[in-house]
N, CA, C and O of each residue as an XYZ file, in Angstrom:
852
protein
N      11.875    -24.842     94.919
C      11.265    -24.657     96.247
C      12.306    -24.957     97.330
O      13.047    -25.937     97.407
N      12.213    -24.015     98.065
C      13.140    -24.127     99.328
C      12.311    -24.836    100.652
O      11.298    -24.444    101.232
N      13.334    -26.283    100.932
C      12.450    -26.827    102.212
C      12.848    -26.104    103.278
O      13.725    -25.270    103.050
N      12.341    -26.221    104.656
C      12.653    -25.330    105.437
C      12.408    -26.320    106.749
O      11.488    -27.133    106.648
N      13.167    -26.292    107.944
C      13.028    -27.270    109.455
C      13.199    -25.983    110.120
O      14.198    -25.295    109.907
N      12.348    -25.657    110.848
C      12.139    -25.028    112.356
C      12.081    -25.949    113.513
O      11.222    -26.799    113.747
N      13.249    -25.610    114.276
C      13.189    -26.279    115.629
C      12.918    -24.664    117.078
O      13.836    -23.942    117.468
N      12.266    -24.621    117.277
C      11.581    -24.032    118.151
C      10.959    -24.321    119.263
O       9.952    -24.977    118.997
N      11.081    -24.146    120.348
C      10.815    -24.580    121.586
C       9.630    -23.859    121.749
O       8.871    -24.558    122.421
N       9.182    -22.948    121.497
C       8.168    -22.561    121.994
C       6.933    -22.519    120.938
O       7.153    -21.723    120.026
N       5.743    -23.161    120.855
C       5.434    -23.424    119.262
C       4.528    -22.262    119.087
O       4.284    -22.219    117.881
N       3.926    -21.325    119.680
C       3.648    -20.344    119.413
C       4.544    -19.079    118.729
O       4.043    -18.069    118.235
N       5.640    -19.305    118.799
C       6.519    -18.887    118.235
C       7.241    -19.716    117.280
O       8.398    -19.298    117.226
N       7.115    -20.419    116.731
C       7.022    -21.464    115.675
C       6.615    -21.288    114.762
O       7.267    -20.932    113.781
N       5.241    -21.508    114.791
C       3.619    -21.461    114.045
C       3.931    -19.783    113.706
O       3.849    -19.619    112.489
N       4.223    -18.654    114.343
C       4.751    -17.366    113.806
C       5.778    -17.563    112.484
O       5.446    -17.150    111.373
N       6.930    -18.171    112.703
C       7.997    -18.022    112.009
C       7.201    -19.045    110.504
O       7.046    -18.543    109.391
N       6.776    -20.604    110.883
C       6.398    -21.145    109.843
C       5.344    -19.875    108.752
O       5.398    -19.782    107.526
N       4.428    -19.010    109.749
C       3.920    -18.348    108.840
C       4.211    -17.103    107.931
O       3.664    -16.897    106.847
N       5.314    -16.163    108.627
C       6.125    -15.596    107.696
C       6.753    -16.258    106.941
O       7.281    -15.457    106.170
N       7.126    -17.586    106.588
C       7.783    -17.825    105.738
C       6.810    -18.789    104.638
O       6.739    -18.676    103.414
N       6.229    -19.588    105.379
C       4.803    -19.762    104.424
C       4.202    -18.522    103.413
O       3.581    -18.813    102.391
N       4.433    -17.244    103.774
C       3.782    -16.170    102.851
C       4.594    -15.788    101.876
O       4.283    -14.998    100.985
N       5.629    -16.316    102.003
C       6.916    -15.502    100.898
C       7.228    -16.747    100.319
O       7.404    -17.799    100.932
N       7.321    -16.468     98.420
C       7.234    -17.536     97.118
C       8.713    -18.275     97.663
O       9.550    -17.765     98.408
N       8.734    -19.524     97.091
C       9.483    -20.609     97.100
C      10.037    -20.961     98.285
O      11.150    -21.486     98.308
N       9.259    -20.692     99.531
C       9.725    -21.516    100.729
C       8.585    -22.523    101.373
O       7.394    -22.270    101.189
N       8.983    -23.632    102.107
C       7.889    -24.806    102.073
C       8.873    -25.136    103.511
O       9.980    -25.636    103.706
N       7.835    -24.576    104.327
C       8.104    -25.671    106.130
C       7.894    -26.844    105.765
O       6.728    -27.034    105.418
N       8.826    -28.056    105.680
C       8.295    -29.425    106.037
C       8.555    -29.671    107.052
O       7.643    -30.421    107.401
N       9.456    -29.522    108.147
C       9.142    -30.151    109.616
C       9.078    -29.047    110.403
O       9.777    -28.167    109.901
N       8.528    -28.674    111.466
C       8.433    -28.088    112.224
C       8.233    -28.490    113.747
O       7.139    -28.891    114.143
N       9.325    -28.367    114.580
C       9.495    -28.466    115.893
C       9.884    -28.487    116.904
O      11.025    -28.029    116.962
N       9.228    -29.029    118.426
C       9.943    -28.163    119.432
C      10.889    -28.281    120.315
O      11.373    -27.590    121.211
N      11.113    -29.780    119.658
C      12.426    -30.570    120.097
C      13.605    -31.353    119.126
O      13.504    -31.739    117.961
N      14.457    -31.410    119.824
C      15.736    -32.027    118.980
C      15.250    -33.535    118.427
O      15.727    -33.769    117.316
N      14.676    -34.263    118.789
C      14.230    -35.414    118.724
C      13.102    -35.505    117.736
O      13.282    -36.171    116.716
N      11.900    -34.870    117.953
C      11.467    -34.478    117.041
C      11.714    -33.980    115.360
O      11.234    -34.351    114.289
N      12.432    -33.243    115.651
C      13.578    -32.691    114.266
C      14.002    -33.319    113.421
O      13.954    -33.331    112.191
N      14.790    -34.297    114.802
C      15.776    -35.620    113.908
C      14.902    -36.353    113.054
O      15.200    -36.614    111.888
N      13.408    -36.829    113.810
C      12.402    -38.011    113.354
C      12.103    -37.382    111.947
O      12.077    -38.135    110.974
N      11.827    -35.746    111.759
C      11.441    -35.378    110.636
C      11.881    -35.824    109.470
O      11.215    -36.385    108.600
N      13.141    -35.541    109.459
C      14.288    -35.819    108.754
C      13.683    -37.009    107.933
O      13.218    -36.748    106.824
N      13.657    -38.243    108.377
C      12.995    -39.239    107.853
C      11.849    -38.913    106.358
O      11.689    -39.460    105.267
N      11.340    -37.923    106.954
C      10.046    -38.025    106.404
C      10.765    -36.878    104.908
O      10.180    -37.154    103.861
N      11.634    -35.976    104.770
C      11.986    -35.192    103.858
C      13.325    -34.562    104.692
O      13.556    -34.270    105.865
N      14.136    -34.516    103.305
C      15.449    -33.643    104.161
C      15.058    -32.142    103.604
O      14.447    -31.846    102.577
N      15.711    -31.150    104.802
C      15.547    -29.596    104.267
C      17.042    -29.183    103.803
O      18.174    -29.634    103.977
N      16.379    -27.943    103.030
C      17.458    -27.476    102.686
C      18.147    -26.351    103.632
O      19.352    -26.110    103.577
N      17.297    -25.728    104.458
C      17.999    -25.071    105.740
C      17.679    -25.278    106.685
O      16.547    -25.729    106.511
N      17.958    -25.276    108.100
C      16.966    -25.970    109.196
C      17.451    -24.178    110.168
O      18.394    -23.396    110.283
N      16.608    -24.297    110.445
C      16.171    -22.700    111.707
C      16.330    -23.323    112.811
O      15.927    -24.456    113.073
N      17.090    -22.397    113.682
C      16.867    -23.149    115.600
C      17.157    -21.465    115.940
O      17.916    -20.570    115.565
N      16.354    -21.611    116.624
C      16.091    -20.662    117.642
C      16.630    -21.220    119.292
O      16.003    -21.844    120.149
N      17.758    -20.801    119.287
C      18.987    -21.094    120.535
C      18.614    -20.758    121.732
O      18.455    -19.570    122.009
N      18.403    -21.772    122.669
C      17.736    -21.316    123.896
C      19.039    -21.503    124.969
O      19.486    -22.636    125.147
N      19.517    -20.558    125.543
C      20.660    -20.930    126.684
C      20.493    -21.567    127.769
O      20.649    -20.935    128.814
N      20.236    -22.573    127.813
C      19.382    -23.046    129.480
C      20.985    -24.165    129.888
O      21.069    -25.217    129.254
N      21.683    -23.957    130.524
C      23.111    -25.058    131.300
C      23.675    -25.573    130.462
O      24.029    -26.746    130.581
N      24.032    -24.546    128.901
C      24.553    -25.041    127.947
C      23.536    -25.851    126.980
O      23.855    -26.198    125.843
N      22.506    -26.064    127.459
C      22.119    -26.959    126.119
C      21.559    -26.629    124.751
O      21.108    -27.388    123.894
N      21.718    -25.115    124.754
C      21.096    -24.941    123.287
C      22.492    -25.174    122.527
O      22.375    -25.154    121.301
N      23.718    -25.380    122.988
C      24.917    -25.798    122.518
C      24.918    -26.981    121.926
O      25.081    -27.213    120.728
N      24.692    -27.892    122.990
C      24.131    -29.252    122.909
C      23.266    -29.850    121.627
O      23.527    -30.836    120.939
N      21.946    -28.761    121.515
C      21.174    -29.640    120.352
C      22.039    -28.745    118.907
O      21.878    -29.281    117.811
N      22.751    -27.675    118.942
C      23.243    -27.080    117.982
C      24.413    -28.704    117.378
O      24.526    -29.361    116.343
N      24.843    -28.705    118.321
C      25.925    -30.156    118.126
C      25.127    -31.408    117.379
O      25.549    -32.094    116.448
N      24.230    -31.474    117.857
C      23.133    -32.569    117.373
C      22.700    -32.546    115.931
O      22.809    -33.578    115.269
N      22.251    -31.524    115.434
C      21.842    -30.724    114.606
C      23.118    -30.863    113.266
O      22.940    -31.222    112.102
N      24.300    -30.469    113.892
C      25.291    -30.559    112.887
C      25.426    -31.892    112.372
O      25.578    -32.256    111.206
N      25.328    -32.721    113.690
C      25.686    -34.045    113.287
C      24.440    -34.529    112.302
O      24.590    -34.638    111.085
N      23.536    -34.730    112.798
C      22.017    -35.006    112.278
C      21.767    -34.589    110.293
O      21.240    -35.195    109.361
N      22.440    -33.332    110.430
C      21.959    -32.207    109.012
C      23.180    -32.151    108.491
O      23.415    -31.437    107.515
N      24.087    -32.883    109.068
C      25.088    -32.651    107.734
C      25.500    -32.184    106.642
O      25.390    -33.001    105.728
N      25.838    -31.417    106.411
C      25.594    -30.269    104.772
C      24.494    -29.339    105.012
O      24.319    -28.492    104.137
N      23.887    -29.331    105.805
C      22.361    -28.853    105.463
C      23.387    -27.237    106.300
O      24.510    -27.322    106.796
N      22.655    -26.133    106.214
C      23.356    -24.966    106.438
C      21.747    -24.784    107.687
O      20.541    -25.028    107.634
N      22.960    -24.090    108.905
C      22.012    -23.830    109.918
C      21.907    -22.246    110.231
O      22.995    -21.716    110.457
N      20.998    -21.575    110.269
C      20.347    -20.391    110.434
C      20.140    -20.247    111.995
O      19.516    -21.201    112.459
N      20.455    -19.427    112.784
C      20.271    -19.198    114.140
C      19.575    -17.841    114.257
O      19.853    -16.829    113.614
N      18.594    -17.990    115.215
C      18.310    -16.867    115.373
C      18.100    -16.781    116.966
O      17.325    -17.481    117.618
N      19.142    -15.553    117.561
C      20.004    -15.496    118.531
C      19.827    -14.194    119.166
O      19.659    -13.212    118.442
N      19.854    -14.017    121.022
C      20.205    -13.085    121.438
C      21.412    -12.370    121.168
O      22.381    -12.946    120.674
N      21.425    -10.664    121.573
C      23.026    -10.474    121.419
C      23.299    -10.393    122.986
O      23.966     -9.454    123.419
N      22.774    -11.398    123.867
C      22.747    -11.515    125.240
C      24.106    -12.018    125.158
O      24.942    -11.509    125.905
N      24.495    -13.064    124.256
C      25.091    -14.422    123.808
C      26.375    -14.197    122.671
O      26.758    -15.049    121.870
N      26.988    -12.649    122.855
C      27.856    -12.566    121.986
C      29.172    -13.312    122.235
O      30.120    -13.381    121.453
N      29.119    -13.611    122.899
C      30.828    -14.528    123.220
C      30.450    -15.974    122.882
O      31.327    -16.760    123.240
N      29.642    -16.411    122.433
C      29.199    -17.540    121.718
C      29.096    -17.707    119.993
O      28.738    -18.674    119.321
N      29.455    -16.664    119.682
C      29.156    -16.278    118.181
C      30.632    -17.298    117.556
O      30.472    -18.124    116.658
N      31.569    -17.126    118.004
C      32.842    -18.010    116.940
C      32.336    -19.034    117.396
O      31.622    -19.532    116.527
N      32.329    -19.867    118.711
C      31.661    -21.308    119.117
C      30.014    -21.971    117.650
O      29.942    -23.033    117.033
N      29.163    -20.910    117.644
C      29.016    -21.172    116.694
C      29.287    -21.337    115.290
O      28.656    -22.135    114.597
N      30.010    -20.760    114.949
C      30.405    -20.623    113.422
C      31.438    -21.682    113.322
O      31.340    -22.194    112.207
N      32.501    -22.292    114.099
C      32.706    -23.752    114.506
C      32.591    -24.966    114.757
O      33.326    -25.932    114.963
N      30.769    -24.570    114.663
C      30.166    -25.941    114.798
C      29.680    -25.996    113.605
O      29.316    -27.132    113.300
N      29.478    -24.910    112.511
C      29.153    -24.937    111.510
C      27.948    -24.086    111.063
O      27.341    -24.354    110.027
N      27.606    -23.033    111.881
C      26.807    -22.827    111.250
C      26.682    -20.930    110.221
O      27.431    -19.954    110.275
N      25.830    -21.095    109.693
C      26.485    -20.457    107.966
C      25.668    -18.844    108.646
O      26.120    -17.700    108.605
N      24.724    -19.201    109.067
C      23.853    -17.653    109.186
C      23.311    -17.091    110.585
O      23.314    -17.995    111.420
N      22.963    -16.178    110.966
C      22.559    -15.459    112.092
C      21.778    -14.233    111.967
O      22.191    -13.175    111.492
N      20.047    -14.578    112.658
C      19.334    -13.243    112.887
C      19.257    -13.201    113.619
O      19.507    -14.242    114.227
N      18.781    -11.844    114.531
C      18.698    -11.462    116.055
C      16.511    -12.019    116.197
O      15.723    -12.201    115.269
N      16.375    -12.070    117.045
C      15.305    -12.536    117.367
C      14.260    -10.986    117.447
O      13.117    -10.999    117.904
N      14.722    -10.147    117.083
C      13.892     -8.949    117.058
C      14.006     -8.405    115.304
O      13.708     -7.304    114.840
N      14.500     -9.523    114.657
C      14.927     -9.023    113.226
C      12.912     -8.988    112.521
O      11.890     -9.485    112.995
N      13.135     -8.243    111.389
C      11.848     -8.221    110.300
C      11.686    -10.112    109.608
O      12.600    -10.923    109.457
N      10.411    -10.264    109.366
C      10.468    -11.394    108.733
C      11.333    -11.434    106.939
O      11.945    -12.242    106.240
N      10.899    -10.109    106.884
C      12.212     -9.743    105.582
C      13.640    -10.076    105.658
O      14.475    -10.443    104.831
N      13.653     -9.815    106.997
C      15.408     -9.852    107.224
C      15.515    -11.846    106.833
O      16.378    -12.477    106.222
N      14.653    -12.155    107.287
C      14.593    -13.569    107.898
C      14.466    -14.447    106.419
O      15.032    -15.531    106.277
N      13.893    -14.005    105.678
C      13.336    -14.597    104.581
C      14.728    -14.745    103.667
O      15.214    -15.791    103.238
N      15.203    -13.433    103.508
C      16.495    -13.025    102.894
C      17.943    -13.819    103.410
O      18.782    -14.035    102.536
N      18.194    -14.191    104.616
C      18.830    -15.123    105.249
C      19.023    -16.333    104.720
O      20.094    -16.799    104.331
N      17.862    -16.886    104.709
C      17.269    -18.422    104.214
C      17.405    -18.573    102.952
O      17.855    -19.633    102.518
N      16.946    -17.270    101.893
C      17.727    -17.694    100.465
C      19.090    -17.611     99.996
O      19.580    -17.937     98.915
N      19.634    -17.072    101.108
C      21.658    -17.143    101.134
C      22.134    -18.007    101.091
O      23.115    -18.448    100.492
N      21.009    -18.572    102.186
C      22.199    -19.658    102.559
C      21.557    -20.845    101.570
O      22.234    -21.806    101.203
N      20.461    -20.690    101.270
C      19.575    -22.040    100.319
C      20.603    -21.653     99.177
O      21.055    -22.752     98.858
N      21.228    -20.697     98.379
C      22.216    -20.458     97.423
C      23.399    -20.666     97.837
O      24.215    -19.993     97.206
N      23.931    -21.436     98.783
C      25.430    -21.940     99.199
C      25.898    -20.835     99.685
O      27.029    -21.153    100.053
N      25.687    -19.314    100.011
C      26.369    -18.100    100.789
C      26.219    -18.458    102.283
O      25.460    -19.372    102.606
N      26.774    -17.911    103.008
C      26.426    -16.920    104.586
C      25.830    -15.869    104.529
O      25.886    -15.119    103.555
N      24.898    -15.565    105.983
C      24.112    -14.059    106.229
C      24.680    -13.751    107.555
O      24.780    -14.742    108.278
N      25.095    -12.591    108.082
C      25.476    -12.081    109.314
C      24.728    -11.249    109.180
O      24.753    -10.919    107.994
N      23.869    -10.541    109.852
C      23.654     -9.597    109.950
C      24.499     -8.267    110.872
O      24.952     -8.255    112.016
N      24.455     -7.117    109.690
C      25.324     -6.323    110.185
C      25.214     -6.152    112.065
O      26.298     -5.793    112.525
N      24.545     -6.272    112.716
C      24.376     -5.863    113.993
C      25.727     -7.175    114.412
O      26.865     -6.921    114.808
N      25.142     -8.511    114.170
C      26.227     -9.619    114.232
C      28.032     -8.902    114.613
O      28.657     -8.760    115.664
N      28.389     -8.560    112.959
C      29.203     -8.196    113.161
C      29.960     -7.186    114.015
O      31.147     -7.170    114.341
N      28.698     -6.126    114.363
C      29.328     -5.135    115.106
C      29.628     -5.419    116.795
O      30.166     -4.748    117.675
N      29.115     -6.501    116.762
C      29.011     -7.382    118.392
C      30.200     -8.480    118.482
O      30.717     -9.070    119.431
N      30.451     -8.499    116.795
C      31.356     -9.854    117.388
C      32.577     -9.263    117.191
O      33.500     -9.941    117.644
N      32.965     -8.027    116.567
C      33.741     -7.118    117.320
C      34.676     -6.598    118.172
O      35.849     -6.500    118.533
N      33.016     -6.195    118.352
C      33.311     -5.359    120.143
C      33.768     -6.491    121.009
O      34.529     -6.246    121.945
N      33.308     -7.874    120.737
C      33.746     -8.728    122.033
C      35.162     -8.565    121.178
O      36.035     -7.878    121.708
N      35.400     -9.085    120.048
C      37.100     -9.354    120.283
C      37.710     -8.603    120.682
O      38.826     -8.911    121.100
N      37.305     -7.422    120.730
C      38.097     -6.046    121.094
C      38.173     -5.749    122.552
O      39.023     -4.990    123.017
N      37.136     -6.452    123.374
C      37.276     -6.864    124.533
C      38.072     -7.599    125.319
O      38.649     -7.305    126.366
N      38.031     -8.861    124.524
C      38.817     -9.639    124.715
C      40.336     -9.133    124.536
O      40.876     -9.496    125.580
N      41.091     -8.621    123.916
C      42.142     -8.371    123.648
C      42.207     -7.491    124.653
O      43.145     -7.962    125.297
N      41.803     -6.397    125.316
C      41.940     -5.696    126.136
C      42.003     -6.107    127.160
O      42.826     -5.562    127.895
N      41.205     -7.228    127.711
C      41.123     -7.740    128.617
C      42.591     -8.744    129.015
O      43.179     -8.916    130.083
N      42.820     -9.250    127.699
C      44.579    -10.000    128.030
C      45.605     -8.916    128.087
O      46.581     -8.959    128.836
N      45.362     -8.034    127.338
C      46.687     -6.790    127.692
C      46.182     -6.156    128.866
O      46.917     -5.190    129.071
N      45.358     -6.214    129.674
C      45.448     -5.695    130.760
C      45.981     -6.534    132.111
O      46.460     -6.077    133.149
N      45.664     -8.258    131.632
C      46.400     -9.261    132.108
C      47.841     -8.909    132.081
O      48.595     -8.769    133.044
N      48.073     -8.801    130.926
C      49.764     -8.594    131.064
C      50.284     -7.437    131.732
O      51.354     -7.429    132.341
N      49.403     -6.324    131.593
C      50.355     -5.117    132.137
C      49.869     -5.068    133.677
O      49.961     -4.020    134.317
N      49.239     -6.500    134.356
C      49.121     -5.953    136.081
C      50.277     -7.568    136.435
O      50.517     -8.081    137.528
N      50.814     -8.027    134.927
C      51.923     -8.770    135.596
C      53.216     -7.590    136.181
O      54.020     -8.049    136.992
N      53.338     -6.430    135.845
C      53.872     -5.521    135.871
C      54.110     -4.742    137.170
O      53.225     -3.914    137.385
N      55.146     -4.801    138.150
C      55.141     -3.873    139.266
C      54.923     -2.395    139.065
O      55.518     -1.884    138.116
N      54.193     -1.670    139.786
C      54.706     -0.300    139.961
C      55.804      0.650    139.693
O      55.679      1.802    139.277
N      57.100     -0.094    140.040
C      58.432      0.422    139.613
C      58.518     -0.122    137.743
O      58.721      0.704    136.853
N      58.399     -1.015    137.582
C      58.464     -1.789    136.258
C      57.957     -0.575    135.274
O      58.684     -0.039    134.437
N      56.394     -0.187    135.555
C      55.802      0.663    134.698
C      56.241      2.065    134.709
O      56.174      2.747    133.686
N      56.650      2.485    135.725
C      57.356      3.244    135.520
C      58.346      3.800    134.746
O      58.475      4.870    134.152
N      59.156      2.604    134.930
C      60.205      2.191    134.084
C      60.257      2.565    132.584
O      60.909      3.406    131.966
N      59.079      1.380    132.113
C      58.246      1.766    130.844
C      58.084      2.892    130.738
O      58.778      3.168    129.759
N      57.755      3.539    130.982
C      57.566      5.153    131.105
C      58.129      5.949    130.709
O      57.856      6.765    129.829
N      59.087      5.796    131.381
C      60.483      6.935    131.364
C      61.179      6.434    129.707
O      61.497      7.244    128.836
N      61.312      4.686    129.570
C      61.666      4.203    128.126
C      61.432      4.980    127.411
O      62.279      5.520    126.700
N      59.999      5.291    127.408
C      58.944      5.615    126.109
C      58.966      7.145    125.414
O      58.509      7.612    124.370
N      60.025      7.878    126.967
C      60.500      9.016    126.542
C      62.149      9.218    125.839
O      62.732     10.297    125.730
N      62.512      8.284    125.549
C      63.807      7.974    124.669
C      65.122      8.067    125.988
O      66.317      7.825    125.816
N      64.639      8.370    126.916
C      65.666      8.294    128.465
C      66.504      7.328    128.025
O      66.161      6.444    127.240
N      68.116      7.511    128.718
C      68.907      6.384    128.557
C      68.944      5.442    130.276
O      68.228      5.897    131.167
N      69.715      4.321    130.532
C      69.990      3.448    131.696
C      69.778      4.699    132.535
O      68.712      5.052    133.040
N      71.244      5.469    132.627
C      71.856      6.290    133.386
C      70.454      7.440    133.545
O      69.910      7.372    134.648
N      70.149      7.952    133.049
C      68.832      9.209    132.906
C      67.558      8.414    133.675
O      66.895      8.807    134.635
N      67.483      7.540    133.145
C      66.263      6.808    134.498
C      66.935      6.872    135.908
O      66.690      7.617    136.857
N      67.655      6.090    135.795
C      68.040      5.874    137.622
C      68.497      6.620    137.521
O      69.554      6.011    137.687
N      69.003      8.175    137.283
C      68.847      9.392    137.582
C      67.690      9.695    138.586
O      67.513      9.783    139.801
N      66.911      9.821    137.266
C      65.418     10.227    137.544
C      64.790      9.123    138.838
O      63.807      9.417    139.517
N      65.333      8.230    138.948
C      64.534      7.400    139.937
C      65.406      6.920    141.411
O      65.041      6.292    142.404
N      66.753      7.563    141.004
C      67.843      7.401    142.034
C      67.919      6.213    142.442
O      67.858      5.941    143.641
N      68.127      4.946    141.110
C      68.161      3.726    141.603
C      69.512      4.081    140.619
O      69.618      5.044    139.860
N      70.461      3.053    140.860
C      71.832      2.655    139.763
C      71.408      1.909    138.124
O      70.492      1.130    137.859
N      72.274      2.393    137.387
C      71.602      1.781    135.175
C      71.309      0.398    135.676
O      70.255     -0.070    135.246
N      72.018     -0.378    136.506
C      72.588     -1.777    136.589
C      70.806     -2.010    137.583
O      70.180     -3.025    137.278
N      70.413     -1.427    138.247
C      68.898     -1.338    138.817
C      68.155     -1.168    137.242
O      67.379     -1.884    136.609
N      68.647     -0.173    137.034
C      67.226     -0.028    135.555
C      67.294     -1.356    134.543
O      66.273     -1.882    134.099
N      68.515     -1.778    134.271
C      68.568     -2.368    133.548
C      68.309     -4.080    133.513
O      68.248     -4.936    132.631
N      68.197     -4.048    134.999
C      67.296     -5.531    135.991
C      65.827     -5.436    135.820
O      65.216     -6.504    135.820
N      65.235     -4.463    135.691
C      63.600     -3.673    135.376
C      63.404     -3.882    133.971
O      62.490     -4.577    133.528
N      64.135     -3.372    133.364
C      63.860     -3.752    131.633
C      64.333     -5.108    131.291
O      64.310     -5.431    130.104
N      64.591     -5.613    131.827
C      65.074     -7.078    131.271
C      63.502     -8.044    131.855
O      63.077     -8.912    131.093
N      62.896     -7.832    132.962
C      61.706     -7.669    133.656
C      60.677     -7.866    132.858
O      60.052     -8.854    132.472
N      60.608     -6.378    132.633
C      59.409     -6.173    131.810
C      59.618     -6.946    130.627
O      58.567     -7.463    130.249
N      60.876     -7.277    129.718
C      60.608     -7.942    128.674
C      60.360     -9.146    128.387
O      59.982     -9.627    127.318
N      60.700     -9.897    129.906
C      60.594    -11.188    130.449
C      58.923    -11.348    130.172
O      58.410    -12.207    129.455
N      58.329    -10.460    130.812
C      56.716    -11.032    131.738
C      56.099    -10.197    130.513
O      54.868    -10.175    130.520
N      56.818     -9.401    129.302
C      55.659     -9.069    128.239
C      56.062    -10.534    127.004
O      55.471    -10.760    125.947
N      56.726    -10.983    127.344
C      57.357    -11.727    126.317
C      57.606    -11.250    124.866
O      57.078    -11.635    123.823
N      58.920     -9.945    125.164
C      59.021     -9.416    123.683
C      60.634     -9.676    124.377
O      61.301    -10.187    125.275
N      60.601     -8.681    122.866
C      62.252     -9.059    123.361
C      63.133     -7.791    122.750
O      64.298     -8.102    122.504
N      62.812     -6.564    122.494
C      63.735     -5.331    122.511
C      63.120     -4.095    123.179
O      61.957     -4.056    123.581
N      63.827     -3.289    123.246
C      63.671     -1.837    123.645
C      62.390     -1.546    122.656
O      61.231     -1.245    122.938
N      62.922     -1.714    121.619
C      61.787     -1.076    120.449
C      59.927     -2.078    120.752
O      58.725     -1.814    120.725
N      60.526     -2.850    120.922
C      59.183     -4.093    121.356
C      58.223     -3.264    122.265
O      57.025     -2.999    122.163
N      59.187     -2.947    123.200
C      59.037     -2.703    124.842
C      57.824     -0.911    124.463
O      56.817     -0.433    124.986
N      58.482     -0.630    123.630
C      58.645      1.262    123.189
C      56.565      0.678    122.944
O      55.577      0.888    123.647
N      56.789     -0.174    121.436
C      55.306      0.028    120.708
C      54.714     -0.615    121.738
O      53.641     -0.067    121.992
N      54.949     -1.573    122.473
C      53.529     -1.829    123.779
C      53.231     -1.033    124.667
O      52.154     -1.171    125.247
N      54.037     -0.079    124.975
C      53.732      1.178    126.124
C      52.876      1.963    125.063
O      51.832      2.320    125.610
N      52.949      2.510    123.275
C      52.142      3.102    123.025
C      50.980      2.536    122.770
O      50.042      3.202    123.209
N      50.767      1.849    122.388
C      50.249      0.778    121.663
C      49.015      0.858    123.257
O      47.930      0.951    122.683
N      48.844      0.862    124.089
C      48.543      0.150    125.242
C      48.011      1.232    126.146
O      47.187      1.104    127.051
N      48.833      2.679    125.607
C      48.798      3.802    126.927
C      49.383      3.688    127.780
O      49.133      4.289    128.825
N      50.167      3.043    127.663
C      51.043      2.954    129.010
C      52.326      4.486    128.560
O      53.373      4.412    127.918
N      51.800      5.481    129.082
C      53.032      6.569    128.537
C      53.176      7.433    130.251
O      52.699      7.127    131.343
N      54.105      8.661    129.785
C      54.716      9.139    130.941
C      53.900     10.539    130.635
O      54.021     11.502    131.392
């Protein structure tokens, strides 16, 4: 038999979750409730083998009792079930420890299936999870290479530019009617404020990036 702790703030939505999982063989709610404090007191009375929180964002503190929780349940594997309002919070969780994640619009199937993963020592992401936590990193990374390339003047990218077409010193400041000894103050520049350090470096971050001519 799988024990089971729901911490839920809202107990009408509680008393829901205790009862989908009350209907499906070898799971047993022993504590159920709507505060961190509460939770903890349970504990006393039987330890679970997974504890459920349903993450409420209110000035950081569903962070807060997640922290509590780790400390409190020690070993015990925590199940979240989470907006994808809240995707830039997803590694913060999995840091504090916790093993699984459903979206709050998931099936009680999905939910049930979760809880015996992790009651068997696995993790559950659900695929949506992953496709969100993703897209943020993929955000994120875009978002610092776009940091770097507005460290970049106007002339600089340019510069880049013309590189990326195999141009030599002399063939740029041609093309830009500045002197090699000008171009070659620009590429030393750009390799400064990208922090690489060759032509070839310089070449794959202009493609790499879109930065082309």
């Amino acid at each position: 038999m799988c024990k089971i702790a729901i911490l839920e703030q809202f107990n009408l939505f509680g008393s829901g979750i205790k009862s989908i999982l009350e209907d499906a063989n070898q799971l047993d709610v022993v504590i159920q409730a709507d505060s961190i404090d509460k939770l903890i007191a349970g504990k006393g009375m039987e330890k679970p083998d997974v504890v459920i929180f349903d993450i409420i964002h209110d000035d950081n503190s569903g962070m807060k009792v997640l922290k509590q929780i780790s400390r409190s349940f020690s070993g015990v594997p925590v199940l979240l079930i989470v907006s994808n309002n809240y995707a830039d919070c997803f590694e913060e969780y999995i840091r504090l420890g916790v093993k699984g994640f459903v979206f709050q619009n998931s099936s009680g199937k999905e939910l049930v299936k979760a809880i015996k993963k992790l009651k068997e020592g696995e993790e559950y992401f659900a695929s949506k999870v992953w496709d969100i936590f993703r897209s943020t990193i993929r955000a994120r990374k875009a978002s610092r290479i776009n940091k770097q390339s507005n460290k970049l003047t106007e002339r600089e990218v340019t510069v880049l530019k013309l590189f990326t077409k195999g141009m030599s010193y002399k063939e740029i400041g041609v093309n830009l009617n500045i002197s090699p000894r000008t171009v070659e103050t620009h590429k030393r520049n750009i390799l400064a404020k990208l922090k690489i350090r060759t032509t070839a470096d310089m070449i794959k971050y202009a493609y790499r990036n879109n930065i082309l001519a």
